[in-house]
ZASE-840221 format. One record per residue (C-alpha): y, z, x. Coordinates in pm, whole numbers, padded with zeros to 5 digits, always signed. Example, Ala and Ser with C-alpha at 12.3 -4.5 7.8 and 13.67 -1.06 7.14 Angstrom:
<rs>
-00450+00780+01230 -00106+00714+01367 
</rs>
This chain:
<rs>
+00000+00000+00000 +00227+00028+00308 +00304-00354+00191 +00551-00212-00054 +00766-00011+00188 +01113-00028+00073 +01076-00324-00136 +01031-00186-00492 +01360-00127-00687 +01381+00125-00971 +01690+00045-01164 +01861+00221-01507 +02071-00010-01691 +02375+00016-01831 +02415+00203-02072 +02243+00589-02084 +02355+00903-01966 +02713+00962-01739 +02679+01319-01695 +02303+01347-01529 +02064+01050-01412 +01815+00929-01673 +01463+01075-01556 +01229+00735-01572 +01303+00598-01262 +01285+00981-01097 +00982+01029-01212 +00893+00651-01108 +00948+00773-00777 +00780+01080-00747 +00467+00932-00869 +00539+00684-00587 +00568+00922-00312 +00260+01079-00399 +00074+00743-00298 +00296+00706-00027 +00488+00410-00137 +00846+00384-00040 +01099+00281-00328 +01489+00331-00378 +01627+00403-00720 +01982+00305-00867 +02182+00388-01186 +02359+00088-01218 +02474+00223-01600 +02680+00507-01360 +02803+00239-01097 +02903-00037-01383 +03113+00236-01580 +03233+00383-01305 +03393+00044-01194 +03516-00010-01567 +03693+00311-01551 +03911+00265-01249 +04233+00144-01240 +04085-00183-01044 +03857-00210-01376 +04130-00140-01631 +04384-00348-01452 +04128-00632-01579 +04098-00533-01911 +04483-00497-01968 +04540-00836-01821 +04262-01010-02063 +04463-00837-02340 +04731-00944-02289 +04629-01274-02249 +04434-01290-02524 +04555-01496-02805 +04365-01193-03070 +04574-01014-03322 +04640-00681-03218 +04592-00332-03426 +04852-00088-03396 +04661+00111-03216 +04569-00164-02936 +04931-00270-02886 +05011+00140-02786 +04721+00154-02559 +04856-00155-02424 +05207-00027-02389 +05113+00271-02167 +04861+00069-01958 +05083+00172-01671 +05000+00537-01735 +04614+00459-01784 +04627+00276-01460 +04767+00565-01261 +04579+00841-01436 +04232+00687-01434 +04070+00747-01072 +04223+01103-01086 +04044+01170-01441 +03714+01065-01302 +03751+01244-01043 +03840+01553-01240 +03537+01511-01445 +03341+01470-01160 +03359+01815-01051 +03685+01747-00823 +04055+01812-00799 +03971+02077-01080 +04310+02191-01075 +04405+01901-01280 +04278+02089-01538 +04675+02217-01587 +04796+01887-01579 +04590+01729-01855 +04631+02079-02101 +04957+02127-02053 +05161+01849-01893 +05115+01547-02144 +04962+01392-01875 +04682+01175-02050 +04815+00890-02275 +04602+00951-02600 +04735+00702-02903 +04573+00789-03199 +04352+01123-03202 +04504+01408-03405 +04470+01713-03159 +04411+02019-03360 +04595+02320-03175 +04406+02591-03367 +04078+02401-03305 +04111+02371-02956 +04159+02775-02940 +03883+02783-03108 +03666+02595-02907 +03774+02687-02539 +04001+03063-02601 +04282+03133-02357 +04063+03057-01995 +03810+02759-02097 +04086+02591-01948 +03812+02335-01773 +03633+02278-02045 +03952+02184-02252 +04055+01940-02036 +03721+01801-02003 +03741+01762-02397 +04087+01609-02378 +04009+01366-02051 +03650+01276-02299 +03899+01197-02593 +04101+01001-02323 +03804+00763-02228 +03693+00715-02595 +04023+00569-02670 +03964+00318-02374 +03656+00233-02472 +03757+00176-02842 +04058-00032-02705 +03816-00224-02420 +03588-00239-02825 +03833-00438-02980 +04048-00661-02725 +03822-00715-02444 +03414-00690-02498 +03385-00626-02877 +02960-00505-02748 +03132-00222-02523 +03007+00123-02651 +03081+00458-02408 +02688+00495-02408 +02550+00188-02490 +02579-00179-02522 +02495-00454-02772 +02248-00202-02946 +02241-00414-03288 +02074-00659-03042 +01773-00441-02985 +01766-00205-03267 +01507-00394-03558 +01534-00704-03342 +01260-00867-03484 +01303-01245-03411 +01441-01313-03047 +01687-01590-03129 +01982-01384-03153 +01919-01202-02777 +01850-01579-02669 +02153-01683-02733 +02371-01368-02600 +02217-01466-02273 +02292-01794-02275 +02701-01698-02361 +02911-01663-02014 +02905-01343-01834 +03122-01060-02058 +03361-00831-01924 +03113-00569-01904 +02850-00815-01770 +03064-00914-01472 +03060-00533-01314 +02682-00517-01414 +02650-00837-01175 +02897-00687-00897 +02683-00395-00903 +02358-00552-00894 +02502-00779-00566 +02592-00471-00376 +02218-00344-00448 +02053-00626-00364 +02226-00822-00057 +02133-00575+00210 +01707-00491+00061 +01444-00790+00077 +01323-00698-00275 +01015-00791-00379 +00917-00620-00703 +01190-00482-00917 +01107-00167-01224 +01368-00156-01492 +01327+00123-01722 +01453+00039-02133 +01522+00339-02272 +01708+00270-02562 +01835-00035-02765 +02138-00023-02620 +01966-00131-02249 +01825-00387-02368 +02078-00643-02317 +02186-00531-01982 +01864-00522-01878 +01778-00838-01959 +02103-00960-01773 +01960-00782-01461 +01622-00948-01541 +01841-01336-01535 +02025-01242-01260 +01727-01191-01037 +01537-01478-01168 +01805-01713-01080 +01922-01547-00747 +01596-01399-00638 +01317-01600-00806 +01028-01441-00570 +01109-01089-00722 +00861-01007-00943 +00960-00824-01257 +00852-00501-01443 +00987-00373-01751 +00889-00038-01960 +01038+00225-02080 +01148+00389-02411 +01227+00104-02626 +00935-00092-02463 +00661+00177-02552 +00775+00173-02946 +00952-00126-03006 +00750-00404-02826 +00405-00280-02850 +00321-00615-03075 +00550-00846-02878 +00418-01229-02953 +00735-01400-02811 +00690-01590-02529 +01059-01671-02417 +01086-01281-02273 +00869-01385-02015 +01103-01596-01854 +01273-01353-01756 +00998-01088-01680 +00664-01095-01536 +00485-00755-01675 +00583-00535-02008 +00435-00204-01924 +00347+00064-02182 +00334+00425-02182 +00313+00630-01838 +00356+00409-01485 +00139+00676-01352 -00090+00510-01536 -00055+00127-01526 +00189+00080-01224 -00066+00075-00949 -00335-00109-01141 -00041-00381-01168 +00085-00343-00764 -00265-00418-00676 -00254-00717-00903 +00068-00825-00788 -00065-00806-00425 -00368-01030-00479 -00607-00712-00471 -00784-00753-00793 -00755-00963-01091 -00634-00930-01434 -00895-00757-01550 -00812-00453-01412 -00429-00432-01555 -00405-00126-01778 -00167-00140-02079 +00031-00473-01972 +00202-00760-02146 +00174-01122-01936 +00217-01472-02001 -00107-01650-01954 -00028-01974-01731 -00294-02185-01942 -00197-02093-02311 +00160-02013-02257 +00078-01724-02549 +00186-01340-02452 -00153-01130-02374 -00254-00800-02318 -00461-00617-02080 -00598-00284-02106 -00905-00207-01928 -00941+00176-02014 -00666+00271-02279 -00781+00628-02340 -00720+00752-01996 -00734+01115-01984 -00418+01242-01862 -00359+01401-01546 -00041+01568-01491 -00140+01717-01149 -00060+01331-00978 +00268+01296-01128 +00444+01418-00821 +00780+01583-00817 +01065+01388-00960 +01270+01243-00688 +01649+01230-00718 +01690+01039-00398 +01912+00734-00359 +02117+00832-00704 +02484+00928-00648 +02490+01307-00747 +02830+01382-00699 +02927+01049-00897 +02786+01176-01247 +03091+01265-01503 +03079+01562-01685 +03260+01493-02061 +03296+01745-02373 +03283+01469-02663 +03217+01723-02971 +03350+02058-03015 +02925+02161-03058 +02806+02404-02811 +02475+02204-02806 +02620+01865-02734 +02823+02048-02481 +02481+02085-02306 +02401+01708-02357 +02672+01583-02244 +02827+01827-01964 +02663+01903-01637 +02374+01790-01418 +02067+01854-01540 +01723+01839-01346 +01479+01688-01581 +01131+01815-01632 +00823+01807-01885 +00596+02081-01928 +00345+01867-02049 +00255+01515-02098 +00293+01499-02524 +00346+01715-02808 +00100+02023-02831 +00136+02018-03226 +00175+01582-03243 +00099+01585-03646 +00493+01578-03818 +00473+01278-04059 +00815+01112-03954 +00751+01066-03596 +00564+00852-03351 +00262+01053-03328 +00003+00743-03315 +00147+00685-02969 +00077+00760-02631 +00367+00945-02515 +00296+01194-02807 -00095+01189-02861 -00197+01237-02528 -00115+01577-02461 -00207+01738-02149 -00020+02068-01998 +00083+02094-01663 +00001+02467-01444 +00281+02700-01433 +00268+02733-01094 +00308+02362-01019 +00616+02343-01276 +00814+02628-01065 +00694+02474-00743 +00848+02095-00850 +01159+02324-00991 +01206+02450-00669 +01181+02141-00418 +01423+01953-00725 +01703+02257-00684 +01645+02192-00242 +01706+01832-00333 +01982+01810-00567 +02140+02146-00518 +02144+02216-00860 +01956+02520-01044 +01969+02389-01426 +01703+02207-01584 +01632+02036-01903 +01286+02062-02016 +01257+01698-02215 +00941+01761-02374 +00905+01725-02764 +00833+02053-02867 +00754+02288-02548 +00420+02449-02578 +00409+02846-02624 +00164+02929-02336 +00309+02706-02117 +00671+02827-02157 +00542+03236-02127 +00341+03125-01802 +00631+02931-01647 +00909+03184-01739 +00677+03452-01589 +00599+03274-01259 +01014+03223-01247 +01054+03611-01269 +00785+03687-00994 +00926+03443-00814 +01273+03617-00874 +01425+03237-00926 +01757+03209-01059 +01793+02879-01270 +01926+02824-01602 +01696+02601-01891 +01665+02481-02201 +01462+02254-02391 +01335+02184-02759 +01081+02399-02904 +00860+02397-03285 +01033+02750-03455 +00658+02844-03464 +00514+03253-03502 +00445+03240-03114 +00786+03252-03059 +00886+03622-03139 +01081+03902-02997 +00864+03940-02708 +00857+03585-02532 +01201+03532-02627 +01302+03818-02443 +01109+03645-02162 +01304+03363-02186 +01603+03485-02206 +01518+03714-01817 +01412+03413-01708 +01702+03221-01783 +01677+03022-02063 +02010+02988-02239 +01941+02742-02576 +01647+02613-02741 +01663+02285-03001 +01404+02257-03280 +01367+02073-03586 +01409+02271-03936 +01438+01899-04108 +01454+01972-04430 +01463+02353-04560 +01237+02308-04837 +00861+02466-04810 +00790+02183-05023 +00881+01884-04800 +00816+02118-04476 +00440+02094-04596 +00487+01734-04623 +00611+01652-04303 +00347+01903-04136 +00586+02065-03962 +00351+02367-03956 +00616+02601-03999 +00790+02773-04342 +01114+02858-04401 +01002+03238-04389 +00845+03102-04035 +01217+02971-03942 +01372+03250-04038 +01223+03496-03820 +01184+03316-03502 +01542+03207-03472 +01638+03581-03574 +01395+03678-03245 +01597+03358-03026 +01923+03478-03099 +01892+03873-03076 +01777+03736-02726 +02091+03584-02668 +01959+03213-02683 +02168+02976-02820 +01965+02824-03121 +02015+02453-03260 +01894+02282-03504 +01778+01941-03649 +01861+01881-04006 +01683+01592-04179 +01777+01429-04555 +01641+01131-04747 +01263+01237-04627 +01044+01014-04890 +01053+01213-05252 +01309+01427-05179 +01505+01481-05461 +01915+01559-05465 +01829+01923-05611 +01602+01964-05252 +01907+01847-05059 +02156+02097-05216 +01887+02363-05178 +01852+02288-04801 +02211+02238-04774 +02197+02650-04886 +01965+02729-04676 +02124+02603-04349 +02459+02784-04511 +02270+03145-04510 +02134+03054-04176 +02438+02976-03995 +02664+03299-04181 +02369+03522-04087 +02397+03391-03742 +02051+03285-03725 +02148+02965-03582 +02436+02852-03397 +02453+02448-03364 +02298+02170-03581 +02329+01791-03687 +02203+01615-04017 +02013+01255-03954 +01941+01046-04219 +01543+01065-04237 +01465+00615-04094 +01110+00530-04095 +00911+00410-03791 +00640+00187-03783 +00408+00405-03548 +00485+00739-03757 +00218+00885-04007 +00452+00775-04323 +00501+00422-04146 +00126+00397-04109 +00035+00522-04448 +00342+00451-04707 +00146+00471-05029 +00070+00884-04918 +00435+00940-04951 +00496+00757-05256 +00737+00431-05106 +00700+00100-05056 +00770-00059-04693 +00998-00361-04762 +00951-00501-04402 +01048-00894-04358 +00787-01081-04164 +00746-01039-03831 +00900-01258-03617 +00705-01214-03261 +00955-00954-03099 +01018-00606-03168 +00905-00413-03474 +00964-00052-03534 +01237+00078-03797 +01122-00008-04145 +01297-00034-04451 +01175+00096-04731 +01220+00155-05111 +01152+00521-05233 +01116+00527-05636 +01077+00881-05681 +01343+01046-05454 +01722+01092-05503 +01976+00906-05414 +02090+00993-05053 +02385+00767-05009 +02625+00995-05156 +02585+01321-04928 +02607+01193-04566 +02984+01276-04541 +02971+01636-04718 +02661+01692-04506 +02828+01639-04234 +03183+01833-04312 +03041+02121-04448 +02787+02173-04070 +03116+02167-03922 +03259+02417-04108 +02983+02643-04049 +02939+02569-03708 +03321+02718-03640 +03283+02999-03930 +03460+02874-04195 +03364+02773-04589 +03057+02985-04616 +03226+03145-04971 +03327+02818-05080 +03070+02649-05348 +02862+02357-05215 +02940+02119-05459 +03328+02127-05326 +03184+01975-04991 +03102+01630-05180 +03321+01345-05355 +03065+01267-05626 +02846+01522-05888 +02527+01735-05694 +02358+01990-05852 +02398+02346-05826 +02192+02507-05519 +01851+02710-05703 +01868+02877-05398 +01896+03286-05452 +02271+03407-05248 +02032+03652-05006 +01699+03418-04974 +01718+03405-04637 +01762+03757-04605 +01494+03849-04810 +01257+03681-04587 +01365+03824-04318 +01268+04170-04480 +00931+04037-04564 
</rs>
């Protein structure tokens, strides 16, 4: 394997994370060390934005502006007025938010300094949110504010795909015919597109690639990757091409379509650990197809996409992994932003983050809305506490950082008392969090463990606070369940969110007032502490996407068209209708979230008729005293 010294390229595309590097291509690497393979690793989503926000990079935009023969809004023609202020503030911004010249902190709170058009800042709020000496944290909120306005201006007069963390997502999201990505990369090079390719120049002129990784998470990296994919094909034709990830594993797990394949040579699905050196040995003439596991190739008789799998129940072995490797990645590059006034997003979004699983999967893997059929949830194998704290420990010597995110679906119990136990003996400071199932094994005591070994917040999904529908989504927990475990999370000082789910299939409108209720008693009884409402979307690998009839709707799916496939749309006779509440959902969470409008009657949070809550004014506490 020495062959590959140096010559594989891991590479992010625009657009994921700012704040902390996206695991895959860490993890990538980590597996690689442990077979002694030599790779280098770039976030070229970082290194694009960080040239569009720079006065060099908004220079551009301003002058395409104003160039531009486009009407523009009101608000476009003030940005455009103070582009001289943008221009001189921007490098000093970043730089702030990078974690340097922190005293500009007085500047941007107190000075005017940042040129923001059209957000209504909220005095009283912002007291609320940071007190007299988050002074930092205010300004990071105020500088985030500041680089949402670009981007909405950069939205509108310059690269109408532009998004702050992502780009072109319609194009992947339910993409299931190619034709419209085809023709995006056919259309000249976009604003956006033209620092992707600056970036990927830089990477590439001084490395004799031969094999380059690029890792889809999302929808939204779809189309940059892609671009990455053209650029190499037309510059660097030998390269040989990977491409996995995220939005590979669920969205392209039926791909037909031919035309991606000009463009890459393998699709990959699931773990690398498991196909990637099956596919290097192919690649290097070792063995045939045969022996690929889990890949997507064009076959050069038929022209027709097929797929190889030669053992696709691998048991999984998480000892092999290796230690994620945070080599190569610019560290001190990563911006730190505040974009919601949530103390939970504050975590998402704000600082760098070492990423880690505790296990491959989820230990529970049966909820009804999500992708349980696949891999990355089916296959669940834990890893050894002792090997979790000893990759913790060579990641904080590496990076210099002590906080980790722990990305698994729902950490297991065992795992989590084990590893906080081994980080106590070991007398390791660090600071985690991670999401968790509000499940019985969660009580006073192992909280408490947590919390010593320095766990600060746990996310976990409530859904929808109805025993009813929590027994249909086999959540495994009841509300009484719910109750009590965040109770024990937050007399331990843990910071508790929560995900909030409506329009799950039956549901009525009474069930959503009722679990609006609930979440009200929670929050004044300070049981929980963050939360966010999605609209419930189906998924084609879920139980309810795999068995529709069970839950009573009818998939309305188009036919499939050869590329991706996995939101469904869907008809739902029995259940309410769920249009209507989005907006109060979302107004009344805030409210409750800063302490305000628990007295004030739910129906006074919506624009159109609900139903009065059934709900009992002291259920919650009467479970509690259960």
């Amino acid at each position: 394997m020495n062959r590959y010294s140096d010559k594989i390229l891991l590479i992010t595309p625009p657009f994921t994370q700012l704040n902390t590097p996206y695991p895959a291509t860490a993890y990538i690497k980590g597996f690689l060390n442990e077979l002694n393979i030599n790779s280098f690793q770039a976030d070229l989503s970082l290194e694009t934005m960080l040239k569009i926000f720079s006065s060099r990079g908004l220079k551009i935009a301003f002058d395409i502006a104003e160039q531009s023969d486009i009407e523009l809004s009101e608000f476009s023609s003030t940005v455009l007025e103070y582009r001289d202020d943008y221009e001189k503030s921007i490098d000093h911004v970043i730089a702030f938010l990078q974690g340097k010249r922190r005293t500009l902190a007085y500047s941007i709170c107190h000075n005017n300094y940042l040129p923001i058009v059209e957000r209504d800042i909220d005095d009283e709020e912002l007291e609320w949110a940071f007190g007299v000496i988050g002074l930092e944290d205010k300004a990071r909120h105020l500088a985030t504010i500041y680089l949402e306005e670009i981007t909405a201006f950069i939205k509108e007069c310059v690269d109408q795909e532009f998004g702050f963390s992502r780009y072109a997502e319609q194009l992947g999201r339910c993409a299931s015919s190619y034709d419209e990505i085809a023709d995006s990369l056919v259309a000249p090079l976009t604003f956006s597109d033209n620092f992707l390719i600056e970036s990927l120049i830089e990477l590439t002129q001084s490395r004799d690639v031969e094999i380059a990784i690029i890792t889809i998470p999302f929808p939204g990296n779809l189309y940059s990757g892609l671009r990455i994919a053209q650029w190499l094909k037309e510059n660097k034709p030998e390269v040989k091409i990977i491409m996995g990830g995220g939005f590979v594993n669920t969205e392209l797990r039926q791909i037909e379509e031919p035309r991606l394949f000009n463009l890459v040579d393998f699709l990959l699905l699931d773990d690398a650990e498991d196909s990637l050196l099956p596919l290097l040995d192919y690649i290097a003439g070792k063995s045939d197809k045969n022996s690929l596991v889990r890949c997507f190739l064009l076959d050069d008789v038929t022209g027709e996409v097929t797929y190889f799998d030669k053992n696709e129940h691998t048991p999984c072995d998480m000892s092999n992994v290796g230690t994620p490797d945070y080599s190569d990645l610019m560290l001190d590059k990563y911006i730190s932003l505040i974009e919601r006034l949530n103390p939970m997003h504050k975590l998402w979004s704000d600082g760098r983050w070492n990423k880690l699983t505790l296990a491959h999967g989820c230990y529970w893997g049966k909820c009804s809305f999500c992708d349980c059929s696949l891999d990355y949830i089916s296959r669940y194998a834990p890893t050894s506490a002792k090997m979790i704290v000893d990759r913790m420990e060579r990641m904080i010597e590496q990076t210099g950082e002590n906080g980790f995110h722990f990305v698994d679906e729902a950490a297991p119990p065992a795992v989590v008392r084990a590893v906080a136990k081994e980080i106590i003996d070991r007398n390791l400071k660090v600071v985690w969090w991670g999401n968790v199932r509000f499940e019985k094994s969660f009580n006073d005591d192992l909280c408490g463990l947590m919390k010593e070994s320095g766990c600060i917040a746990v996310s976990g999904g409530i859904e929808v606070a109805s025993d009813r529908i929590l027994n249909m989504i086999n959540k495994g927990v009841s509300l009484e369940q719910v109750s009590k475990v965040t109770r024990s999370f937050s007399e331990a000082g843990i910071l508790v969110h929560a995900y909030l789910m409506y329009g799950f299939p039956t549901q009525s409108e009474q069930e959503t007032i009722d679990s609006l209720e609930v979440v009200r008693q929670l929050f004044k009884l300070e049981l929980i502490h963050s939360a966010f409402w999605h609209r419930f979307a189906l998924t084609a690998h879920s139980p309810v996407g795999l068995n529709p009839e069970k839950f009573k709707i009818q998939v309305t799916e188009p036919p499939f068209k050869g590329f991706a496939r996995n939101d469904l749309q869907f008809i739902d006779p029995t259940g309410g209708n769920h249009d209507k509440f989005g907006e109060g959902l979302r107004v009344s969470l805030y409210n409750y979230m800063n302490g305000n409008g628990f007295d004030l009657p739910l129906h006074k949070w919506f624009n159109s008729k609900v139903p009065k809550t059934t709900i009992p004014p002291n259920f919650i506490m009467q479970l509690l005293k259960r």
